[in-house]
C-alpha positions in Angstrom: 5.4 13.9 -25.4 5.8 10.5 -24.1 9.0 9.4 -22.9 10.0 5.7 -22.9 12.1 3.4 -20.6 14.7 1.8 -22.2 16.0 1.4 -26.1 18.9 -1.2 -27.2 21.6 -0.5 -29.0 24.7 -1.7 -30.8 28.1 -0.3 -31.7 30.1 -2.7 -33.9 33.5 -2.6 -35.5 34.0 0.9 -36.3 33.0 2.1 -33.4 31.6 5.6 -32.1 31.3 7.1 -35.2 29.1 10.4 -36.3 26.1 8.2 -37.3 26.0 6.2 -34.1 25.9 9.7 -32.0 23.2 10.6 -34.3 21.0 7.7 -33.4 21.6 8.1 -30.1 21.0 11.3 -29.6 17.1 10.5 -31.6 16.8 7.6 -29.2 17.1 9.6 -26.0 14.8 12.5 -27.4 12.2 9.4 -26.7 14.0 7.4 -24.3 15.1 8.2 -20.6 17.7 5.0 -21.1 19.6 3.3 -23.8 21.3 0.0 -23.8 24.5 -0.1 -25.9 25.9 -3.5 -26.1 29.5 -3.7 -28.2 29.9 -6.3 -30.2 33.0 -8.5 -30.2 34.2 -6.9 -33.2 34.4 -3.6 -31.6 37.1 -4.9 -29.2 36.2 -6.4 -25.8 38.3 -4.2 -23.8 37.0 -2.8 -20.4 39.4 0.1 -21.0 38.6 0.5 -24.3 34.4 0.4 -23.6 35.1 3.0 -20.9 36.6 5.4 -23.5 33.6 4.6 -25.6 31.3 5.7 -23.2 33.4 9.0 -22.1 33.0 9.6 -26.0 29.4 9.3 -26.6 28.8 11.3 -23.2 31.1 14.3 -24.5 29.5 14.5 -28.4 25.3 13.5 -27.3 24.7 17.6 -26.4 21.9 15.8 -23.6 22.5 16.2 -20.0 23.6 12.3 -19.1 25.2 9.6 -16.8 26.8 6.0 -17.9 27.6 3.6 -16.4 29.5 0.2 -18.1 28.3 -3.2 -17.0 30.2 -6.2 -18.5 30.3 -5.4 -22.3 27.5 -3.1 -22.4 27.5 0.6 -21.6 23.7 2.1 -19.9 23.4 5.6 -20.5 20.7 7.6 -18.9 19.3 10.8 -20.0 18.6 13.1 -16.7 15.7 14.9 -16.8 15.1 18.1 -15.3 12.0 18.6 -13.2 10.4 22.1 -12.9 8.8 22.9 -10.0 5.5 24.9 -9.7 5.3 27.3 -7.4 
């Protein structure tokens, strides 16, 4: 299976909600990144877009970092390497 770069996303007013965890979680099955920009509706709080982040981390089930950059938040799938012996 091929696994691409980066997918965008958006999370408007109603926030994180079970549907928006959902798509993520089908974006990074393809993806190793996703862009999530929140929209102005969503609140444009940095503390607020933290929590955001913290709450898609906790609910994806995937093995990822974030990181929140202005009003978006990048979160990357890590991928585990085997190594042949």
């Amino acid at each position: 299976m091929r696994i691409l770069l980066t997918a965008k996303f958006q999370i408007g007013k109603k926030g994180v909600t079970p549907g928006v965890i959902e798509s993520i979680k089908l974006i990074l099955k393809t993806h190793k990144h996703v862009r999530i920009s929140t929209l102005k509706s969503s609140g444009r709080d940095r503390v607020k877009i933290h929590e955001m982040a913290k709450q898609i981390i906790d609910k994806i089930g995937f093995p990822c970092a974030s990181r929140v950059i202005g009003f978006a938040i990048i979160i990357r799938k890590i991928v585990m390497v085997k190594k042949k012996k």
